[in-house]
C-alpha positions in Angstrom: -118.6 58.4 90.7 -117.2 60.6 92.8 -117.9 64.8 92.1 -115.5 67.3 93.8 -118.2 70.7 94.0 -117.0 74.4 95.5 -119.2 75.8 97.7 -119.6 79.7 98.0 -119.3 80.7 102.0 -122.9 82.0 103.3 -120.9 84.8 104.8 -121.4 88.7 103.5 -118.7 89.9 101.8 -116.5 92.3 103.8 -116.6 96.3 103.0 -113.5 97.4 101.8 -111.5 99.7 104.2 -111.5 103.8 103.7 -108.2 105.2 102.2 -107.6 107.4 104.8 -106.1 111.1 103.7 -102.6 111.3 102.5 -100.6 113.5 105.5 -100.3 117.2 104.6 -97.4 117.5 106.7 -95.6 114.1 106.3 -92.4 113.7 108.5 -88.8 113.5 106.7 -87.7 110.3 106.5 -84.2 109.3 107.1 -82.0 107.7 104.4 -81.0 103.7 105.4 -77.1 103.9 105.8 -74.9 101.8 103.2 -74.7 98.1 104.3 -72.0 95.8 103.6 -73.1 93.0 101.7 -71.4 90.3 99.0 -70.8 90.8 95.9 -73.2 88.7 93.8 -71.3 85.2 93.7 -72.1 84.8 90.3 -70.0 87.6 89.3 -67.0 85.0 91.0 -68.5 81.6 89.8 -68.9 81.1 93.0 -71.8 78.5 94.3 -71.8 79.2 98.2 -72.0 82.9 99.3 -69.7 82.0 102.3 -66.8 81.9 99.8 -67.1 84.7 98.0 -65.3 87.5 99.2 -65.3 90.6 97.6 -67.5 93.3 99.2 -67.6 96.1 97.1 -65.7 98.0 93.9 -65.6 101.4 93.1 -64.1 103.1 89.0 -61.1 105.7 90.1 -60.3 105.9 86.7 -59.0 104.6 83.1 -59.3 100.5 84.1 -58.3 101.3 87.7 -60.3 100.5 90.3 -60.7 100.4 94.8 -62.2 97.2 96.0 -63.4 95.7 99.3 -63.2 92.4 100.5 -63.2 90.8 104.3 -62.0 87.5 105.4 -62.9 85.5 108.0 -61.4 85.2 111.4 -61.5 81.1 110.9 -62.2 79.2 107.5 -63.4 75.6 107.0 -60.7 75.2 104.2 -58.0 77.9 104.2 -56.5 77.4 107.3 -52.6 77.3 108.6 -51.5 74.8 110.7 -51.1 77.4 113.7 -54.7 78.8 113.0 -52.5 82.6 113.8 -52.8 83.5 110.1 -54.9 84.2 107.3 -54.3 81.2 104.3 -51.9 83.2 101.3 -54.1 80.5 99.4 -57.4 83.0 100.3 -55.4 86.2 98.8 -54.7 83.9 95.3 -58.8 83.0 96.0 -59.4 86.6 96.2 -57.5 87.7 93.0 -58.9 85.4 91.5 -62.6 86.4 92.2 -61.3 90.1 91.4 -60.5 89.5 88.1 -63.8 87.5 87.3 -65.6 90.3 89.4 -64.3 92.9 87.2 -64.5 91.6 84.0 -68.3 91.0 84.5 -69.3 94.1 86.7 -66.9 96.7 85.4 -65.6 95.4 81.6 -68.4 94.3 80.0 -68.3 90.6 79.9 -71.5 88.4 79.8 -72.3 86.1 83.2 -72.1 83.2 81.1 -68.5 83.6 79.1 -65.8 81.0 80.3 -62.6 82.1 81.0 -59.0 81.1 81.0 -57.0 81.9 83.5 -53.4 81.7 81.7 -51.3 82.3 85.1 -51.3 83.8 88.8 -48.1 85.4 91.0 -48.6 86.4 94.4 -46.0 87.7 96.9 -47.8 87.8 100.7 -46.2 89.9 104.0 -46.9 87.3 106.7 -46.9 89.9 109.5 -49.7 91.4 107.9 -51.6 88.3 107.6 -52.3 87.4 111.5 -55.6 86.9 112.4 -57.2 89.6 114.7 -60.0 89.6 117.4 -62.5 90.6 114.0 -62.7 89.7 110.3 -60.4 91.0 108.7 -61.5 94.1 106.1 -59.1 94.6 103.5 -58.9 97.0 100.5 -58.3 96.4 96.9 -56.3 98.6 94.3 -56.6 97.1 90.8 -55.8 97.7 87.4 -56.4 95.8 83.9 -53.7 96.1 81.3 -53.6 95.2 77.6 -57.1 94.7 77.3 -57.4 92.9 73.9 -60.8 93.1 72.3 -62.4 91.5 69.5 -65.1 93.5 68.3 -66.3 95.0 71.0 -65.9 91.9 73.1 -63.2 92.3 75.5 -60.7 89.0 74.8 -58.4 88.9 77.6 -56.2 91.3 79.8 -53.7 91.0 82.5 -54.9 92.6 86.2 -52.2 94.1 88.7 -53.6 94.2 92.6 -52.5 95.4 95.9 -54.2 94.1 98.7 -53.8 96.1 101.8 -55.5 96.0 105.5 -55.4 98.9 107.7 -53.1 100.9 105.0 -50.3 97.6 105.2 -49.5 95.9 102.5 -50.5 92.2 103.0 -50.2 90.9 99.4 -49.5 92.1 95.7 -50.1 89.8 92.6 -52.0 89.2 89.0 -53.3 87.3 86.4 -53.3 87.3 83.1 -57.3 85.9 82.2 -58.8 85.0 78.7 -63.1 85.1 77.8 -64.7 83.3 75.9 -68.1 82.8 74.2 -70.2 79.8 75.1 -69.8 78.3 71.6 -65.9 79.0 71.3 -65.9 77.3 74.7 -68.0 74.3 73.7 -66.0 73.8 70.7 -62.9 74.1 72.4 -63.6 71.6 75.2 -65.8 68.7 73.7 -66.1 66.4 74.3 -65.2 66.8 77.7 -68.2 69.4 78.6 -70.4 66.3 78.3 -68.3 64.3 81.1 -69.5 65.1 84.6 -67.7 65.9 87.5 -66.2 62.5 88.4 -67.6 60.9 91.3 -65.5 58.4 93.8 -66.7 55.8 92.1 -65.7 57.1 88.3 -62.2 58.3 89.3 -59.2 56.4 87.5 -59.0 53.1 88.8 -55.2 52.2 88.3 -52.7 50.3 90.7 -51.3 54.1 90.9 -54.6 55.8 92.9 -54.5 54.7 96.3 -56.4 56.3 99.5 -55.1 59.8 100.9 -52.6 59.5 103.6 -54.3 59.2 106.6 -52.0 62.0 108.9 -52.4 65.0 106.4 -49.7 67.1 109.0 -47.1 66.5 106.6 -48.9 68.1 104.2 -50.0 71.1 106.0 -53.3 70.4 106.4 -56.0 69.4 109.6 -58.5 67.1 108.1 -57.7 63.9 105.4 -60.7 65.4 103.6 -58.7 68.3 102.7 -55.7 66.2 100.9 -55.5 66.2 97.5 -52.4 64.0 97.5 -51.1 60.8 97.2 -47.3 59.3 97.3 -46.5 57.1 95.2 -43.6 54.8 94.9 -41.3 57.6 93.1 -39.6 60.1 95.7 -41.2 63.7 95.5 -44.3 62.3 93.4 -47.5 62.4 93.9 -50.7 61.4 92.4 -53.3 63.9 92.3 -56.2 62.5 94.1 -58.4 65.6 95.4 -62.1 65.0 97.0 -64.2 65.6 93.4 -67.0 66.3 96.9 -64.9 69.1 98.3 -67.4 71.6 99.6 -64.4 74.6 98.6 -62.3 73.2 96.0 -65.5 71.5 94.2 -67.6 74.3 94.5 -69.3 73.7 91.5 -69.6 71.4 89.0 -67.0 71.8 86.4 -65.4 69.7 82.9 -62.0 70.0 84.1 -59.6 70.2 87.3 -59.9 73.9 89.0 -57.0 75.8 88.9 -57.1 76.1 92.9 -57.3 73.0 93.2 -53.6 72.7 91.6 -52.4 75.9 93.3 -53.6 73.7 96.4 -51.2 70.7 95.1 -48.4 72.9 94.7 -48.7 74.1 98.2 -49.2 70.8 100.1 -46.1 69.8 97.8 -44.1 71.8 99.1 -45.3 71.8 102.8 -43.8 68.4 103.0 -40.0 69.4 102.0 -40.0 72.3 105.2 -42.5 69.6 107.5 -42.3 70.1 110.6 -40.7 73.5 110.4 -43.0 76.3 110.2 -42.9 78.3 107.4 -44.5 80.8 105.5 -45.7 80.8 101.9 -44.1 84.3 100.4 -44.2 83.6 96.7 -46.4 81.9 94.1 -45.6 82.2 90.7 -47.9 79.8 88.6 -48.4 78.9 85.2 -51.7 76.7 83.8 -50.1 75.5 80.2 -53.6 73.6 79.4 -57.0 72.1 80.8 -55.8 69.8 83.5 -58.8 66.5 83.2 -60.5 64.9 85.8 -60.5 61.2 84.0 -56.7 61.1 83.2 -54.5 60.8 86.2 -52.4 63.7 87.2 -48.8 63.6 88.6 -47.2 66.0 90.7 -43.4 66.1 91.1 -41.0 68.7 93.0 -37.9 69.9 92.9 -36.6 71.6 96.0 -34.1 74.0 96.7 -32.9 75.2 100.2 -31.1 78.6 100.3 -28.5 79.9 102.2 -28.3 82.7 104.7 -27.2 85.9 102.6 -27.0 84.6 99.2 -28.3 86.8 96.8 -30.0 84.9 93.5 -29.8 87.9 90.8 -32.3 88.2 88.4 -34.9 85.0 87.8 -37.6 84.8 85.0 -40.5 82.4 84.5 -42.0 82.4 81.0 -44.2 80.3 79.2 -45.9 80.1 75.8 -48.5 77.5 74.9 -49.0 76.0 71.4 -52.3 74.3 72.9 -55.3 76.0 70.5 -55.3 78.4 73.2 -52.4 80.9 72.8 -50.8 83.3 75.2 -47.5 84.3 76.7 -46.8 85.3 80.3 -43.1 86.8 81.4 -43.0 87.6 85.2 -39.4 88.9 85.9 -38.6 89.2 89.6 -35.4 90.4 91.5 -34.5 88.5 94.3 -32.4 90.2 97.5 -30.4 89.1 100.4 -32.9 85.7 101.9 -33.3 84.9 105.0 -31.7 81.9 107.0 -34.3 79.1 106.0 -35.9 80.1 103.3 -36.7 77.1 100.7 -38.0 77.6 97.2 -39.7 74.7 95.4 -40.6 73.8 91.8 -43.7 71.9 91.3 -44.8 70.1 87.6 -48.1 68.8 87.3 -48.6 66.3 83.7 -51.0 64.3 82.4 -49.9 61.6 79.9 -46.1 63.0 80.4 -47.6 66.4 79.2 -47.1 69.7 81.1 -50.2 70.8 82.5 -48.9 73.1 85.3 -45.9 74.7 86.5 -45.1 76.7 89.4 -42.8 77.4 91.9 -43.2 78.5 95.9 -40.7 80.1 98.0 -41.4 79.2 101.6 -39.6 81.7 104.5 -39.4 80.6 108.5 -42.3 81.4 110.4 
């Protein structure tokens, strides 16, 4: 048998040090200047502190409010083919983390409601978009409109921004978002909140999912890990076939496809109509009519419509109202002016099971 024993050290246990007399005549200290820091990435549902990137926020008044945000001079994800622009991809991003940010920080909403987000517009000014010699520090103006509450729960609301850098505007846009409880949530989305992430190897297998392309130029992109495309044998169709891995768009775990992760569908879409002519993403106006699932194939189809020099379109409007047990209605009316030689708008449908999951349309100018 084998005993384990603790000896006590032979060594005389040390005096405790004097206190010595506090300073009659201390010297003023000098308060630490304000740092710039993150916003805590849970208030974005963001996993990775290199993606989130709001800064700051600041109340001006009645659901109005100043933010900060700064993007990088070069990102692993959203990139343009030139590498001389910021990604209009990272200002939908950044919207997008603005309205989680403020319903959390600012309106009251628990870090572990869910949301919806119902639908996202975004119009970009390219020549405010170059990358500079330094990240880029931009400036937020917000504000939350028909804020719905149950209780005193906030239900949803619709957010207006204006992003600007160095008092330019680069990019407007909004969103229209919906919380909910934990339980609503659960009961809403089993039993797919019990499905995992798929993996590559629990994907849908059918004769309709093969590999990426391996040239992802066409698409806009660098690197085949960033495709989240696949042609299929019908023109301007696509299975959706994204990296479930994806360090940015797969982020974190989730029970259904992300809502970038279409936006970033619609995009490489479209790239491939203008491909190889530069061009600039100017417009996004995007609807999510219900969950889109990771274990029911996805199909993305396009419509495309050049324009003419000098034509001038009148009045458009995109609307949609769901009957899905989620309800809302969105009605973005824009006025279109005298477009540039080259410009190209597309019309993107995402279904699963010949159901609408997503709808959007892009307008792409030259670069």
């Amino acid at each position: 048998m084998t005993l384990l024993t603790v000896h006590q050290d032979n060594h005389p246990t040390p005096q405790p040090t004097p206190t010595p007399p506090p300073n009659p005549n201390p010297a003023p200290t000098t308060p630490m200047p304000r740092l710039t820091t993150t916003v805590p990435r849970e208030y974005v549902h963001r996993s990775s502190l290199a993606e989130v990137f709001l800064t700051g926020s600041e109340k001006t008044g009645d659901n109005h409010y100043t933010l900060t945000a700064q993007w990088p001079r070069t990102h692993t994800f959203y990139t343009t083919p030139d590498n001389t622009h910021h990604d209009p991809l990272q200002a939908a991003e950044t919207i997008r983390q603005t309205g989680l940010y403020l319903a959390h920080a600012e309106l009251g909403v628990p870090l572990d409601h869910h949301f919806l987000m119902w639908n996202i517009h975004l119009t970009t000014h390219p020549q405010h978009l170059t990358i500079g010699p330094t990240p880029t520090d931009l400036t937020l103006t917000a504000t939350c409109t028909t804020l719905r509450y149950k209780g005193k729960r906030l239900a949803d609301f619709t957010m207006h921004i204006t992003i600007t850098r160095d008092g330019h505007t680069t990019a407007t846009g909004g969103g229209q978002f919906t919380c909910l409880t934990p339980t609503t949530y659960q009961r809403l989305r089993q039993p797919h909140t019990t499905q995992p992430t798929p993996t590559p190897q629990t994907q849908p297998t059918t004769p309709t999912n093969p590999t990426n392309p391996t040239d992802p130029t066409p698409y806009g992109r660098h690197l085949p890990l960033d495709l989240v495309l696949t042609p299929t044998p019908q023109p301007h169709t696509w299975q959706l076939t994204p990296n479930p891995h994806h360090p940015i768009l797969f982020d974190h775990t989730t029970d259904h496809i992300p809502g970038m992760v279409l936006l970033e569908a619609a995009r490489q879409a479209t790239h491939t109509h203008t491909h190889p002519t530069p061009t600039h993403l100017t417009t996004l106006h995007a609807t999510f009519h219900r969950y889109t699932e990771h274990h029911t194939p996805t199909y993305i189809t396009t419509t495309h419509t050049p324009t003419t020099a000098d034509t001038t379109t009148g009045t458009g409007t995109a609307a949609d109202t769901t009957t899905d047990t989620r309800t809302a209605a969105d009605t973005e009316t824009t006025t279109d002016t005298t477009t540039p030689t080259g410009t190209h708008t597309t019309h993107i449908t995402a279904t699963q099971n010949n159901t609408t999951v997503f709808t959007a349309h892009i307008t792409t100018t030259p670069h």
